[in-house]
N, C-alpha and C positions, 0 to 999 in steps of 0.2 A: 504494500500500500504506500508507504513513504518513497521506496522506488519511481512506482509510478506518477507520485504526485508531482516530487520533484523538489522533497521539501529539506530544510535545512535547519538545521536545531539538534537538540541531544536528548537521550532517550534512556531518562533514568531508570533506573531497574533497582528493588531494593526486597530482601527478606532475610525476617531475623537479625535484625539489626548490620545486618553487609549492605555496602551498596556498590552498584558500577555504572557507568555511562558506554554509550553506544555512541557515536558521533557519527551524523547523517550530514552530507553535503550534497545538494542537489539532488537526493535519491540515492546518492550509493553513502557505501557503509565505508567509514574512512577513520575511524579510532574507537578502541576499545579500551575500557579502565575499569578495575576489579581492586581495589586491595590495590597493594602493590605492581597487583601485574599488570602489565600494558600489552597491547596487540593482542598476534593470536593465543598466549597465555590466557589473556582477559576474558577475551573471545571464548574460550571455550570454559572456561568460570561458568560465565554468565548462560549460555547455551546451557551447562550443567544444571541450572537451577529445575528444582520441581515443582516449584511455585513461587509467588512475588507480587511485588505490587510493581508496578510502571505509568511512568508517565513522560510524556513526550511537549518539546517547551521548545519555542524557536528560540535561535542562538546564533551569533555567526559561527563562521567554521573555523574550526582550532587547526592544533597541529595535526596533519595525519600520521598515521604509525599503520594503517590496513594500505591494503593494493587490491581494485579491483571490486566488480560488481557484486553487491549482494549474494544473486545465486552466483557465482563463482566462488566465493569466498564459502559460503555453505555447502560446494558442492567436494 
């Protein structure tokens, strides 16, 4: 959905007191942050979760630390 829309902002994710962000630039997925971990570390943190709260907040666009589309990156 944020892919296609084309939107840009960060896409907090939080359970049990952790939290991480998601960073969307124009639709594609361009940083992840967990704890300490950045990128794909983070990435697959957050992927890892079985449940959570989220919310999504426009923002400009930070630094990136991902490469690549969404489904690429997922794939």
């Amino acid at each position: 959905l944020l892919e296609s829309a084309r939107k840009t902002g960060v896409l907090e994710v939080a359970v049990d007191g952790d939290a991480g962000t998601l960073e969307i630039t124009e639709g594609n997925l361009t940083a992840a942050r967990y704890g300490d971990d950045v990128g794909d570390a983070a990435l697959g943190a957050i992927f890892g979760m079985q449940e959570g709260n989220f919310a999504f907040r426009p923002a400009p666009a930070g630094t990136p630390n991902l490469a690549g589309s969404i489904d690429a990156i997922l794939a």
